[in-house]
DSSP file (Angstrom, degrees, kcal/mol; ACC not computed):
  #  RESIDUE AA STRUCTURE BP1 BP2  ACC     N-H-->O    O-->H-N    N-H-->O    O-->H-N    TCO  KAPPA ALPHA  PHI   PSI    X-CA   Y-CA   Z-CA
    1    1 A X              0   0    0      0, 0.0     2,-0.4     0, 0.0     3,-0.0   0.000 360.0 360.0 360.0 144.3  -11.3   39.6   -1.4
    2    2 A X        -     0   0    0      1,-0.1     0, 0.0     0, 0.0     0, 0.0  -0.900 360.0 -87.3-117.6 148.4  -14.6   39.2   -2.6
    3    3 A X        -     0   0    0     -2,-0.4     2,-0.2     1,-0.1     3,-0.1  -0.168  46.8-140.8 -26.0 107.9  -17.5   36.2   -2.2
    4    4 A X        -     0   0    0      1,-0.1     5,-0.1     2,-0.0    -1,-0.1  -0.650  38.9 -70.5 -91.7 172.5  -16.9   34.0   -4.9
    5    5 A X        -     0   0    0     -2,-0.2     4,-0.3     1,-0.2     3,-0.3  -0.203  43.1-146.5 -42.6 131.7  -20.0   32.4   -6.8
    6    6 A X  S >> S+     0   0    0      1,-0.2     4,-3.1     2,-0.2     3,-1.0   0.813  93.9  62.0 -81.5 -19.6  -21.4   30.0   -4.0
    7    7 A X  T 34 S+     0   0    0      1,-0.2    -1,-0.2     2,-0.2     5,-0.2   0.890  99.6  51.1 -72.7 -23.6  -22.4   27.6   -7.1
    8    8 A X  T 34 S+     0   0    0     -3,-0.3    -1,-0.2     1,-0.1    -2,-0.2   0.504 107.5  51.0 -71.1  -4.1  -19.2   27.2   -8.2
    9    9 A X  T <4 S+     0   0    0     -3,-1.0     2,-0.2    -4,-0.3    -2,-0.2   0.874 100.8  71.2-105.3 -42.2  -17.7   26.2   -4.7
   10   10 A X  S  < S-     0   0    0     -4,-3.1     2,-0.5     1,-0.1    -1,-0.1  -0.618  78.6-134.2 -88.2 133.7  -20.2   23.5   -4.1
   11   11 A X        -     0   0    0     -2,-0.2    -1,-0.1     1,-0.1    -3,-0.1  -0.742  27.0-173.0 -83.3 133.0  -20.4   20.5   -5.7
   12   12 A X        +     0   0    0     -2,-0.5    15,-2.5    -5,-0.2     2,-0.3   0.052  58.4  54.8-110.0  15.8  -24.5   20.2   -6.4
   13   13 A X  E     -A   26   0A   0     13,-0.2     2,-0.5     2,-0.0    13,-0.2  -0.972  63.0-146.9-149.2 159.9  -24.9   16.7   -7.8
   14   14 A X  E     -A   25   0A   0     11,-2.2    11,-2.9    -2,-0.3     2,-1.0  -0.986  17.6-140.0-133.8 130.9  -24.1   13.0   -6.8
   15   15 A X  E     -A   24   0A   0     -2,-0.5     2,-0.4     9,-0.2     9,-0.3  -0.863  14.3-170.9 -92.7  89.3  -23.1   10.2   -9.5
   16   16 A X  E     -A   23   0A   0      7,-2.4     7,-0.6    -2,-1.0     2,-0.3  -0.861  11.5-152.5 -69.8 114.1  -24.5    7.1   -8.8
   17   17 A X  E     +A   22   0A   0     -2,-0.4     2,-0.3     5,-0.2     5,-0.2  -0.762  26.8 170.8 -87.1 143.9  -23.0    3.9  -11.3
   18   18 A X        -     0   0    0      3,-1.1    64,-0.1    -2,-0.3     4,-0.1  -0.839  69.3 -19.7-137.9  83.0  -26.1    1.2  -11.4
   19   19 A X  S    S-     0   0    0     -2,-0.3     3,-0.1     1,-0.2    63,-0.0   0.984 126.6 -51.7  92.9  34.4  -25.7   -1.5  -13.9
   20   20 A X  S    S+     0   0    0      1,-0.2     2,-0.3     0, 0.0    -1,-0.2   0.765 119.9  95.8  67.0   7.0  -23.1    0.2  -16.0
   21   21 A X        -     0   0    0     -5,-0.0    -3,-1.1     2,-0.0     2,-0.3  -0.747  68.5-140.4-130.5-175.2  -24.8    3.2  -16.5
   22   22 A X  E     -A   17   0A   0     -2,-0.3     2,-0.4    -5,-0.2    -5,-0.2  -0.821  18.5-160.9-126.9 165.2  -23.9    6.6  -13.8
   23   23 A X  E     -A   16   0A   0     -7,-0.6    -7,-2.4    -2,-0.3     2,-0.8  -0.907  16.3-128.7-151.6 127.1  -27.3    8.3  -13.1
   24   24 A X  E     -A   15   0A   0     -2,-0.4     2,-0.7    -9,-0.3    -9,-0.2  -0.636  10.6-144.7 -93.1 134.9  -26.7   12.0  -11.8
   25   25 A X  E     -A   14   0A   0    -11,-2.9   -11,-2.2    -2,-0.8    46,-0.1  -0.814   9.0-152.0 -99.8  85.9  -28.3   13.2   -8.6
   26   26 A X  E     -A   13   0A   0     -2,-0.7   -13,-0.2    44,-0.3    47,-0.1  -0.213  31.9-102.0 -68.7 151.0  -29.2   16.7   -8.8
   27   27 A X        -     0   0    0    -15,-2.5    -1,-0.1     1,-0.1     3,-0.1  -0.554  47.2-104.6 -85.9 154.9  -29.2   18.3   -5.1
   28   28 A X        -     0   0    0      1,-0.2     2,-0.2     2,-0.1    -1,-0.1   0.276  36.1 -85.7 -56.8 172.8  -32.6   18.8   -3.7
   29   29 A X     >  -     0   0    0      1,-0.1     4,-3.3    39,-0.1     3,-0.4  -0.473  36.6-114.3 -57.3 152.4  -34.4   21.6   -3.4
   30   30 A X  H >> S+     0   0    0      1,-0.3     4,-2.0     2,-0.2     3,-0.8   0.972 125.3  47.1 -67.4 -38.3  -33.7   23.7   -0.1
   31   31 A X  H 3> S+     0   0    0      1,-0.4     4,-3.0     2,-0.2    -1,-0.3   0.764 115.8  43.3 -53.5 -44.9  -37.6   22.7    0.8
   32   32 A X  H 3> S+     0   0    0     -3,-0.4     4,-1.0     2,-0.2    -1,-0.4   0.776 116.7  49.4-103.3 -43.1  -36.9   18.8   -0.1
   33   33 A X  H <X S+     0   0    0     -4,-3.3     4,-1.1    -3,-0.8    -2,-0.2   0.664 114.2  43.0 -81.1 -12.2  -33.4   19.1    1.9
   34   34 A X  H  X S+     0   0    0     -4,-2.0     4,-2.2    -5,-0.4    -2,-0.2   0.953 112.7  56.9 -91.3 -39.0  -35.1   20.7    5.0
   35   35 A X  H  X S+     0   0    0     -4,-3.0     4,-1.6     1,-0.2    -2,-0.2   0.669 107.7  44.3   1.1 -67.9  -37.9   18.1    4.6
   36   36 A X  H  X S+     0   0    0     -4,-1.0     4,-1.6     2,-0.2     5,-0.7   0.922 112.0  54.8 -73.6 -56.0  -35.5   15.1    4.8
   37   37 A X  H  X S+     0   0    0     -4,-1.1     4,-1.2     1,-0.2    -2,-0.2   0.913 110.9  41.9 -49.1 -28.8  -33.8   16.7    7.6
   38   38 A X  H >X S+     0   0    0     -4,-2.2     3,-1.7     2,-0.2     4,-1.2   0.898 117.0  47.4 -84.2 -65.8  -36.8   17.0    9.6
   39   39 A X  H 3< S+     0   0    0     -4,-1.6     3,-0.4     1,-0.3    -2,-0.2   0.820 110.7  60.7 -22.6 -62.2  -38.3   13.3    8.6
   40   40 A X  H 3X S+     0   0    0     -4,-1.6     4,-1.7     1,-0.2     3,-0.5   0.728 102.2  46.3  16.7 -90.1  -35.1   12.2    9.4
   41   41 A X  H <X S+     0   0    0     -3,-1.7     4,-2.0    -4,-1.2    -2,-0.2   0.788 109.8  46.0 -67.5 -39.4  -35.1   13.3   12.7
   42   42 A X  H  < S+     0   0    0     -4,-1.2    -1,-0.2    -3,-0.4    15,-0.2  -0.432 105.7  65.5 -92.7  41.7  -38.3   12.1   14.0
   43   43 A X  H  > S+     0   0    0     -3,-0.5     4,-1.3    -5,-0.1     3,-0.4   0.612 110.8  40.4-109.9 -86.7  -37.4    8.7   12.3
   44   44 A X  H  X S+     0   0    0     -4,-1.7     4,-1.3     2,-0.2     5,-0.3   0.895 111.1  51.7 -16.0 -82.0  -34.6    8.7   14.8
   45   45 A X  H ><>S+     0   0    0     -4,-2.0     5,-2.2     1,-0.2     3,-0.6   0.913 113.7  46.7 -23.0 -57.0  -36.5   10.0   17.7
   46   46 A X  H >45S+     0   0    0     -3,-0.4     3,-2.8     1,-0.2    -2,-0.2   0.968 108.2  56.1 -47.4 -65.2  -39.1    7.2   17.1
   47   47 A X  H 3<5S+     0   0    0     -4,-1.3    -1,-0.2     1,-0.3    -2,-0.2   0.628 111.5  47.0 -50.7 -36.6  -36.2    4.6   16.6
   48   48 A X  T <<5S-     0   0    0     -4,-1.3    -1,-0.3    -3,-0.6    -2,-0.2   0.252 128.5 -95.9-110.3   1.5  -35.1    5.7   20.1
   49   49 A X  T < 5S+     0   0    0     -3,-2.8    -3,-0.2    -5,-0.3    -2,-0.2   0.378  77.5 130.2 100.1 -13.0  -38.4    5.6   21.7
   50   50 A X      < -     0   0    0     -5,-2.2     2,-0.7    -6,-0.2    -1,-0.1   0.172  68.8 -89.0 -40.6 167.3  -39.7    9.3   21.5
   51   51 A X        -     0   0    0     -3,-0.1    -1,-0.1     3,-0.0     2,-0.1  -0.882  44.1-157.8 -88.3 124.5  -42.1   10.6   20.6
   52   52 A X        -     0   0    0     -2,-0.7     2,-0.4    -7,-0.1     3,-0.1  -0.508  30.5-101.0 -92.9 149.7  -41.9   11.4   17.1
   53   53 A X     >  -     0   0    0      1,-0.2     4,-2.7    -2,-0.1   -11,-0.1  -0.739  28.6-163.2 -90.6 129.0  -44.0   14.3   15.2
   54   54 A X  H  > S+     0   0    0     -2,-0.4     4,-4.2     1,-0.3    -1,-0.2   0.747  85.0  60.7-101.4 -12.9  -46.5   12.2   13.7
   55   55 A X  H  > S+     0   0    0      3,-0.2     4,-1.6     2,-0.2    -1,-0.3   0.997 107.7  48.1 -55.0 -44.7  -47.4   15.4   11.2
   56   56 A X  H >> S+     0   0    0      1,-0.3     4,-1.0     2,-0.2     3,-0.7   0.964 114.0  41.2 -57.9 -64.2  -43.8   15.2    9.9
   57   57 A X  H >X S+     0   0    0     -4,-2.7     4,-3.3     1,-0.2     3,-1.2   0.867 113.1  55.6 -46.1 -34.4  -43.7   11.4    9.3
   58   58 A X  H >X S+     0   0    0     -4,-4.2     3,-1.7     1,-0.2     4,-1.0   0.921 106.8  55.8 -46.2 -54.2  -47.5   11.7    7.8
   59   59 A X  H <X S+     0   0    0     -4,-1.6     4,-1.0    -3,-0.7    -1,-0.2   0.590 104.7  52.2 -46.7 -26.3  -45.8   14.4    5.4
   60   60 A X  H << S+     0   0    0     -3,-1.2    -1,-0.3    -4,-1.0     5,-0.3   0.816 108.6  46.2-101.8 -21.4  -43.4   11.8    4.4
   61   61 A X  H << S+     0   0    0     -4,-3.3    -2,-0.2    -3,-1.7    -1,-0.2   0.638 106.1  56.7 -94.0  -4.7  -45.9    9.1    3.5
   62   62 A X  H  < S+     0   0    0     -4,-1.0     2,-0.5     1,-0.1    -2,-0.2   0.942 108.7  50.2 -89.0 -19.2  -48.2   11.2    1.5
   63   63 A X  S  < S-     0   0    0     -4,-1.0     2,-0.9     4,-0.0    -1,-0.1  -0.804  95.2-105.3-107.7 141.0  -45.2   12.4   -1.0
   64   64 A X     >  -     0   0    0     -2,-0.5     4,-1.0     1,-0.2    -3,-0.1  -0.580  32.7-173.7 -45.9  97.9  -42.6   10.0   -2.8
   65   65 A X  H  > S+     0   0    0     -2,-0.9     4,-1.2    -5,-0.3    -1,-0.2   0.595  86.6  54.7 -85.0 -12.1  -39.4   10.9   -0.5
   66   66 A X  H  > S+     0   0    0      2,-0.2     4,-1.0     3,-0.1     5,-0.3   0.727 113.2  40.6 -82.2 -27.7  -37.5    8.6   -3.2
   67   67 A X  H >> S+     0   0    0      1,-0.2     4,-2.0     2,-0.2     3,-0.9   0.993 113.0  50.8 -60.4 -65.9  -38.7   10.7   -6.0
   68   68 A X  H >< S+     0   0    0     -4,-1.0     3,-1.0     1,-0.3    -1,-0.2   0.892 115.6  40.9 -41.9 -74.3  -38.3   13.7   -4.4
   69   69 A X  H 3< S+     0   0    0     -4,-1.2    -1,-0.3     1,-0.3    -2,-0.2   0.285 120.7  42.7-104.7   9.9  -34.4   13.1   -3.3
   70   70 A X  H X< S+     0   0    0     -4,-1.0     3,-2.0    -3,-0.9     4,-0.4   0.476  90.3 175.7-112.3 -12.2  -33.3   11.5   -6.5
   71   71 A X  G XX S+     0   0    0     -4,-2.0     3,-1.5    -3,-1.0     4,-0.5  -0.241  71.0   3.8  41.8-118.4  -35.4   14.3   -8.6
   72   72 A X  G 34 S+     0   0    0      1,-0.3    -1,-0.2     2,-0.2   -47,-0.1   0.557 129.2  58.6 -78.1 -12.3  -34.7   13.7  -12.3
   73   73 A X  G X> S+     0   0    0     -3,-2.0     3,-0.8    -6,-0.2     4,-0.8   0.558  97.3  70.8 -90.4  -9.4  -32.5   10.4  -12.0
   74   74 A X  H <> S+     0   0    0     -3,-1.5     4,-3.1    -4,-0.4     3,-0.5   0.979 103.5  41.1 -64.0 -61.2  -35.9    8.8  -10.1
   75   75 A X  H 3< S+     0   0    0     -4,-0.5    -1,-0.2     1,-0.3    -2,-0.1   0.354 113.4  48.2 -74.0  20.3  -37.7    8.8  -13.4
   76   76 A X  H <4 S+     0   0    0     -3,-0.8    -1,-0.3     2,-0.1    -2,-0.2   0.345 113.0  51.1-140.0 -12.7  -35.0    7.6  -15.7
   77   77 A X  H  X S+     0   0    0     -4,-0.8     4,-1.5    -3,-0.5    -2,-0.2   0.869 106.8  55.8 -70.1 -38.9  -34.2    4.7  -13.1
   78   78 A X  T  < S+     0   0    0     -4,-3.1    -3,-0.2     1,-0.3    -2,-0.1   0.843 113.5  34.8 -70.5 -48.8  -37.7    4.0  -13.3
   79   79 A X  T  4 S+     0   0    0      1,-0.2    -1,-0.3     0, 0.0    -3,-0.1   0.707 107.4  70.8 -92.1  -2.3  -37.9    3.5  -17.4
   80   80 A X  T  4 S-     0   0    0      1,-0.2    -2,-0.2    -4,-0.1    -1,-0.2   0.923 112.1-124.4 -51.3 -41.8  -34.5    2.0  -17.2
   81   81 A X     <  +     0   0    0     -4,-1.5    -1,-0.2     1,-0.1    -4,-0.1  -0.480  46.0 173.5 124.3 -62.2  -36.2   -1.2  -15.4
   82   82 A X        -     0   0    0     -6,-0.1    -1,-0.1   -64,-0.1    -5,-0.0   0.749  38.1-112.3   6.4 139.9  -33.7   -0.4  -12.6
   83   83 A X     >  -     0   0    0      1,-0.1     4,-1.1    -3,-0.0    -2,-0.1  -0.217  22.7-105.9 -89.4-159.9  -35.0   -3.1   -9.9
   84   84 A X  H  > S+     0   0    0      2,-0.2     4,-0.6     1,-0.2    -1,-0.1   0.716 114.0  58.7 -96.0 -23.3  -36.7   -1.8   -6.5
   85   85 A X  H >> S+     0   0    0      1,-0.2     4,-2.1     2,-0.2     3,-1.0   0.952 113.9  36.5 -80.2 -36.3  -33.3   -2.8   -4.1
   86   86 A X  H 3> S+     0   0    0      1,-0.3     4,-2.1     2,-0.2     5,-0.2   0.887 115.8  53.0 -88.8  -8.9  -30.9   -0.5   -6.1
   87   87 A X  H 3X S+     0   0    0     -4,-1.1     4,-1.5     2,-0.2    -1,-0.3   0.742 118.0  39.8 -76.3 -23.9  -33.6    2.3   -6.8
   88   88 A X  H <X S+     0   0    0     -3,-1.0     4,-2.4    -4,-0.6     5,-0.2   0.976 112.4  53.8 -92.1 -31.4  -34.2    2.3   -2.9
   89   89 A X  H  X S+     0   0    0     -4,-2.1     4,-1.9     1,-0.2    -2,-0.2   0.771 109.3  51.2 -63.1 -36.0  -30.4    2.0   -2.1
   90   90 A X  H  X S+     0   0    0     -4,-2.1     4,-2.9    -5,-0.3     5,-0.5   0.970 112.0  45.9 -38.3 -73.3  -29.8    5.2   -4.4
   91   91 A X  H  X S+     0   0    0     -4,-1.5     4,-0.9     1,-0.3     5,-0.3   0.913 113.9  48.0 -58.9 -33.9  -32.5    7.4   -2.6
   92   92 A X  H >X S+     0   0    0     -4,-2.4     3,-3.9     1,-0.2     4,-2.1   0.992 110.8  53.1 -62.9 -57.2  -31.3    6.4    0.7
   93   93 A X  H 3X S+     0   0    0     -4,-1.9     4,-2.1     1,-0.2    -2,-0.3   0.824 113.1  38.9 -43.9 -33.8  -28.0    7.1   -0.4
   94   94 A X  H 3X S+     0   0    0     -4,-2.9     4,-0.8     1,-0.3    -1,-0.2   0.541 107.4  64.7 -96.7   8.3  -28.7   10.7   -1.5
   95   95 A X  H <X S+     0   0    0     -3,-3.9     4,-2.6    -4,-0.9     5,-0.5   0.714 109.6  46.4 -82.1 -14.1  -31.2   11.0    1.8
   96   96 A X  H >X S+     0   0    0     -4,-2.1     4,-2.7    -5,-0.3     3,-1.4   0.901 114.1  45.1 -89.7 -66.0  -27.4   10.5    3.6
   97   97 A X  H 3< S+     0   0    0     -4,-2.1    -1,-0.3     1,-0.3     5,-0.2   0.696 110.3  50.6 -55.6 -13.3  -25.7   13.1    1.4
   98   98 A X  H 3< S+     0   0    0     -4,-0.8    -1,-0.3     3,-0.1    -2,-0.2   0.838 124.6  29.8 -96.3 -30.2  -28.3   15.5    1.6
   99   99 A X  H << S+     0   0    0     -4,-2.6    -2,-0.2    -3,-1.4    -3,-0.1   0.775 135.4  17.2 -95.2  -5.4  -28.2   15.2    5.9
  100  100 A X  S  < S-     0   0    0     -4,-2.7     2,-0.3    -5,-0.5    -3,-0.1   0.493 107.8 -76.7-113.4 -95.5  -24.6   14.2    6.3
  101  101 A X     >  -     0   0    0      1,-0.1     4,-1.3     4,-0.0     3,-0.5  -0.992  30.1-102.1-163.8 176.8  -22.2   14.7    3.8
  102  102 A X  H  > S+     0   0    0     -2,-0.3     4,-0.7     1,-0.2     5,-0.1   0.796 122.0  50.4 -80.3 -13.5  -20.9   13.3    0.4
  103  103 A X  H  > S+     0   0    0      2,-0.2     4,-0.6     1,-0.1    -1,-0.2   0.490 116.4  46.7 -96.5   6.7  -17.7   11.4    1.7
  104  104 A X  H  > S+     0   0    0     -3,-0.5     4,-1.1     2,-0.1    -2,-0.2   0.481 113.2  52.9-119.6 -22.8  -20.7    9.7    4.6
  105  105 A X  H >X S+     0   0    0     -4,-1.3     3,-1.5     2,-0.2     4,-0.5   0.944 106.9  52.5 -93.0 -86.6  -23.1    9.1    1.2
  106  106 A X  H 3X S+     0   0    0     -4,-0.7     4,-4.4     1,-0.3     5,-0.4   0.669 106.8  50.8  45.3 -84.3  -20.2    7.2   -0.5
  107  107 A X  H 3X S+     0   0    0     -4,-0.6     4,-1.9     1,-0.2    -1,-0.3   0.916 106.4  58.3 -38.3 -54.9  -19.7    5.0    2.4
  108  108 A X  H <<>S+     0   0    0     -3,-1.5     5,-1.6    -4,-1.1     4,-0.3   0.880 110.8  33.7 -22.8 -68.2  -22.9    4.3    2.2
  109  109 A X  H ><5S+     0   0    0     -4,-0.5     3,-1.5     1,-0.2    -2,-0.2   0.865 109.7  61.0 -71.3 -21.6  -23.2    3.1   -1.3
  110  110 A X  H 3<5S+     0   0    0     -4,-4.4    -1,-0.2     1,-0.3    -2,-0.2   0.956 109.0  51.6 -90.8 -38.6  -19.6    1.3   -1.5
  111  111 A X  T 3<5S-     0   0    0     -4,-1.9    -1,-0.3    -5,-0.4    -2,-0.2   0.703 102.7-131.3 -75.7  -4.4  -21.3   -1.1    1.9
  112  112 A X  T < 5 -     0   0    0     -3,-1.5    -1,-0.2    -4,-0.3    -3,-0.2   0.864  66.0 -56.8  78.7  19.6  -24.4   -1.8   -0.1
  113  113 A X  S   <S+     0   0    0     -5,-1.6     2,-0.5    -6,-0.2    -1,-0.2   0.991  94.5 138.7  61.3  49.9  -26.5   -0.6    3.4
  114  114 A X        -     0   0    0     -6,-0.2    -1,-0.2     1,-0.0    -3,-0.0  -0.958  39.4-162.8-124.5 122.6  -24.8   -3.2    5.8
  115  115 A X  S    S+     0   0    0     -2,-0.5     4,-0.5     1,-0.2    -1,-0.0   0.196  86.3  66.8 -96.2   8.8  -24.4   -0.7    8.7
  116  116 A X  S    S+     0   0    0      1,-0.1    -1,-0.2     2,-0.1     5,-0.1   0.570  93.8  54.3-108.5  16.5  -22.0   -2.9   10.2
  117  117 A X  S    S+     0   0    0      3,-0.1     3,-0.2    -9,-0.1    -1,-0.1   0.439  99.5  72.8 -83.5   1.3  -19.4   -2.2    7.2
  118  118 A X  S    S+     0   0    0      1,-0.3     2,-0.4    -7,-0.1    -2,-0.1   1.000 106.5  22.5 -80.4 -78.0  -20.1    1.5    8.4
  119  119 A X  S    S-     0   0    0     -4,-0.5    -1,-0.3     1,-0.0     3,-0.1  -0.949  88.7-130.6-113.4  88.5  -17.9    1.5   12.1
  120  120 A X        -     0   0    0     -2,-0.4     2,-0.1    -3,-0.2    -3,-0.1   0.040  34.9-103.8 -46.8 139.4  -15.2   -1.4   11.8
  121  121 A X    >>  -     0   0    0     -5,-0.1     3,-1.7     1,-0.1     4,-1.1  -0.604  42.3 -98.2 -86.3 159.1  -15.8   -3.5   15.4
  122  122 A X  H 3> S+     0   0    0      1,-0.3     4,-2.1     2,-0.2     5,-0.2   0.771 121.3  65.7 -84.3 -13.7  -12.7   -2.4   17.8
  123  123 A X  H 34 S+     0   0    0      2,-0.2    -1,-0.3     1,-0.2    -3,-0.0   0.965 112.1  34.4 -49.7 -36.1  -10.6   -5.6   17.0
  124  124 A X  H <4 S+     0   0    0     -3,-1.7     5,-0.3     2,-0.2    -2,-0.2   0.906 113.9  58.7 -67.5 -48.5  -10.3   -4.4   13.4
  125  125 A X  H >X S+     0   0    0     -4,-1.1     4,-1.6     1,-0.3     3,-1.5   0.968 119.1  35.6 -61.0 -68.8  -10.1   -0.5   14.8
  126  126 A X  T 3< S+     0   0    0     -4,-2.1    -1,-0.3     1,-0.3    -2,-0.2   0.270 108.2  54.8 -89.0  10.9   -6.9   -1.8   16.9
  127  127 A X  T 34 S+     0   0    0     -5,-0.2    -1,-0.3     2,-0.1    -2,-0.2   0.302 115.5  41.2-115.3  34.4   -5.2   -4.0   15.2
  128  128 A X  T <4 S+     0   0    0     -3,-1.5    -2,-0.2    -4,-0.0    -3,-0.1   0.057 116.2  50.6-122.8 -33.4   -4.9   -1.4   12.1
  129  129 A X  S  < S-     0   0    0     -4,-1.6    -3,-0.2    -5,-0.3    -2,-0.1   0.933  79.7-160.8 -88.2 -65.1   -4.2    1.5   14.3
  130  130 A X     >  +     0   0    0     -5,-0.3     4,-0.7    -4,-0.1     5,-0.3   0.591  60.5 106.3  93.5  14.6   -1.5    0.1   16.4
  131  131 A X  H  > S+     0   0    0      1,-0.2     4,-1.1     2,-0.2     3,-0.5   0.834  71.4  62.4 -79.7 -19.7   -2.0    2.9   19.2
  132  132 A X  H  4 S+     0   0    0      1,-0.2    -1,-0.2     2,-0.1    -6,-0.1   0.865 110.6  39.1 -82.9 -15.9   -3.6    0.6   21.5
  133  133 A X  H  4 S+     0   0    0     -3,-0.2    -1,-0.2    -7,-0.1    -2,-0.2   0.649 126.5  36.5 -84.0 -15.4    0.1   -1.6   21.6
  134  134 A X  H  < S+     0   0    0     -4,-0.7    -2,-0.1    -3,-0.5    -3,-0.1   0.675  89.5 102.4-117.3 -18.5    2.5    1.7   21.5
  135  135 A X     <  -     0   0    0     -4,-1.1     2,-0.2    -5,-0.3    -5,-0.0  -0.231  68.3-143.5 -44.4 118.5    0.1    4.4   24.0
  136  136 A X        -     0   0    0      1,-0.0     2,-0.5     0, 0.0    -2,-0.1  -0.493  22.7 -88.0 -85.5 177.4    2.1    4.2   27.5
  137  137 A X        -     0   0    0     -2,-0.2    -1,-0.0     1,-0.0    -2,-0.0  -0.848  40.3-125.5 -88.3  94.2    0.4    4.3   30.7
  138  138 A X        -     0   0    0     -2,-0.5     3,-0.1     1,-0.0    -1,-0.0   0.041  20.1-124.6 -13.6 115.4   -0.3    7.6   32.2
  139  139 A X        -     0   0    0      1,-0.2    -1,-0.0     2,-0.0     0, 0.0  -0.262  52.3 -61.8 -81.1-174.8    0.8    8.6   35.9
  140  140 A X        -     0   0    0      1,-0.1     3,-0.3     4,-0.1    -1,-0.2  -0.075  45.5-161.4 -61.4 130.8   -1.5    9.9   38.7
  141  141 A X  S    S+     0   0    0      1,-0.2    -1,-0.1    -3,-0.1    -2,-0.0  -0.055  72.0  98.9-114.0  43.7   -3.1   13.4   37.2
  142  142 A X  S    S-     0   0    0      2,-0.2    -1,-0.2     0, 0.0     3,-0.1   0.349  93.0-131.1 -96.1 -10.9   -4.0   14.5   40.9
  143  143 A X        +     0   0    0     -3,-0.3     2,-0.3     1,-0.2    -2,-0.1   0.751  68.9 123.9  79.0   7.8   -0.6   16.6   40.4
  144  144 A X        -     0   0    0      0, 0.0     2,-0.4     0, 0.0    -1,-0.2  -0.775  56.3-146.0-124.1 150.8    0.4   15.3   43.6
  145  145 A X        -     0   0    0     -2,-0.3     2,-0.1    -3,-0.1     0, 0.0  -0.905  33.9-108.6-132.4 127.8    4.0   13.2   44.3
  146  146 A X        -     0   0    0     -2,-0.4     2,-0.4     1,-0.1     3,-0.1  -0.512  33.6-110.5 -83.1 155.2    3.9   10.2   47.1
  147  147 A X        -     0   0    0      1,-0.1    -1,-0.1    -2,-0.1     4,-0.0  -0.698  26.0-111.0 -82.2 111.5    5.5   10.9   50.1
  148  148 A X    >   -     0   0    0     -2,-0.4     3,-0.7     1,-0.1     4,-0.2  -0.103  38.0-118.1 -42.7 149.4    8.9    8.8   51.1
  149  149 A X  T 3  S+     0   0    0      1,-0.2     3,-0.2     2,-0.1    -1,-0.1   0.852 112.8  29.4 -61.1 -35.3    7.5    6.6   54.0
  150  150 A X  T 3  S+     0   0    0      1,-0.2    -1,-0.2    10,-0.1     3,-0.1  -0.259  80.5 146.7-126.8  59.4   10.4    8.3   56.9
  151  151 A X  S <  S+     0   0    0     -3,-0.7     2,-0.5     1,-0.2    -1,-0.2   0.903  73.6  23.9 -54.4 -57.6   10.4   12.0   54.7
  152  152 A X  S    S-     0   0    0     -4,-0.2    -1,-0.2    -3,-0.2     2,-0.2  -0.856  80.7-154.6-143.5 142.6   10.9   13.6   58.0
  153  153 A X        +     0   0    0     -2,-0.5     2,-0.1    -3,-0.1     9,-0.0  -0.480  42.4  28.9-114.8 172.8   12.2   12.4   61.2
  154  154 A X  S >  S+     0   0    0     -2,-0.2     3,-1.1     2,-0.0     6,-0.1  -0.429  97.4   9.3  60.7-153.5   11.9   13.1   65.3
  155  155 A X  T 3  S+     0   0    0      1,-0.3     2,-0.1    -2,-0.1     0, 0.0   0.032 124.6  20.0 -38.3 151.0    9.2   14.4   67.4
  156  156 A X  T 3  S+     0   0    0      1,-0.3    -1,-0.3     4,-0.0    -3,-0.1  -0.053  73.3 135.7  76.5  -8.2    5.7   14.8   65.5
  157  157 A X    <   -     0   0    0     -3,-1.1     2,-0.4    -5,-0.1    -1,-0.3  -0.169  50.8-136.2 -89.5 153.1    6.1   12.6   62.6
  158  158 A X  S    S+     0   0    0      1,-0.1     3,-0.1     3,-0.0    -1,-0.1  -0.912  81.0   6.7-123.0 142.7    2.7   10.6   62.4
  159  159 A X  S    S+     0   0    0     -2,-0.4     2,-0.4     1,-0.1    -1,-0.1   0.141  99.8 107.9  67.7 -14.6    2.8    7.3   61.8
  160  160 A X        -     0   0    0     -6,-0.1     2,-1.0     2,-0.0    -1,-0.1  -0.537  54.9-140.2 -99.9 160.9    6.8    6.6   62.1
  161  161 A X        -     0   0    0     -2,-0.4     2,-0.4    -3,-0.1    -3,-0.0  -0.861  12.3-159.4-112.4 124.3    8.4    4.7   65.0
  162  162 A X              0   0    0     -2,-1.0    -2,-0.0     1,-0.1    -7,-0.0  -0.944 360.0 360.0-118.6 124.3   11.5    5.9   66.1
  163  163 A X              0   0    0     -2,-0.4    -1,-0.1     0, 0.0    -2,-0.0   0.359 360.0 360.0-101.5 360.0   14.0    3.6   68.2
């Protein structure tokens, strides 16, 4: 069996609909996907109190990072009129597909960028699931069996009283 074409196995574009119209998201360049990944990351680092590499982030305010991760659909949102929340809500979306995945870019758009539609809060998570009512209770996993209280009886036994 042979390597089939790798372009034909991946799908290389993302379909945004905006307003009735679809706008196709060609995938980045590998330079513009390692980019985001790295920006990304020290975004996150920062977020968490690190220290963040403050070359990467400069990198990311002297170039368009919406431009850049929407490519050819940036400039045809842009003479569309498209306003400034769904143009940014696009580019974010395709910054997720390009560092996560397309079914995690998806999610994305369909919540509109409310990251608490993301991860359902655990009432929702268990009362949909229905393991947390049917899951029994484990026994002891020490491997070990308790001992009848007068398991063995006459001289030596610790702890029993014999009349």
């Amino acid at each position: 069996m042979a390597f089939q074409e790798l372009g034909n196995l991946l799908d290389d574009s993302l379909v945004l609909p905006i307003k009735g119209k679809t706008y196709r998201i060609p995938a980045p360049s590998a330079a513009t996907g390692l980019r985001v990944q790295a920006i990304m990351q020290a975004a996150a680092t920062a977020a968490d109190g690190g220290q963040a590499d403050k070359e990467v982030l400069a990198d990311a305010a002297e170039r368009d990072m919406y431009a850049d991760v929407l490519g050819t659909a940036h400039a045809e949102m842009v003479a569309d009129g498209v306003e400034w929340p769904m143009l940014k809500h696009a580019a974010v979306t395709a910054m997720v597909w390009i560092i996560q995945s397309k079914d995690r870019a998806e999610a994305y758009w369909n919540t509109g960028g409310d990251p608490s539609q993301l991860a359902p809060n655990r009432q929702q998570r268990r009362s949909t699931s229905g393991a947390a009512n049917k899951t029994r209770s484990r026994g002891s996993s020490s491997g070990t069996k308790p001992r009848p209280a007068n398991r063995r009886g006459g001289k030596g036994s610790s702890g029993a009283h014999h009349r």
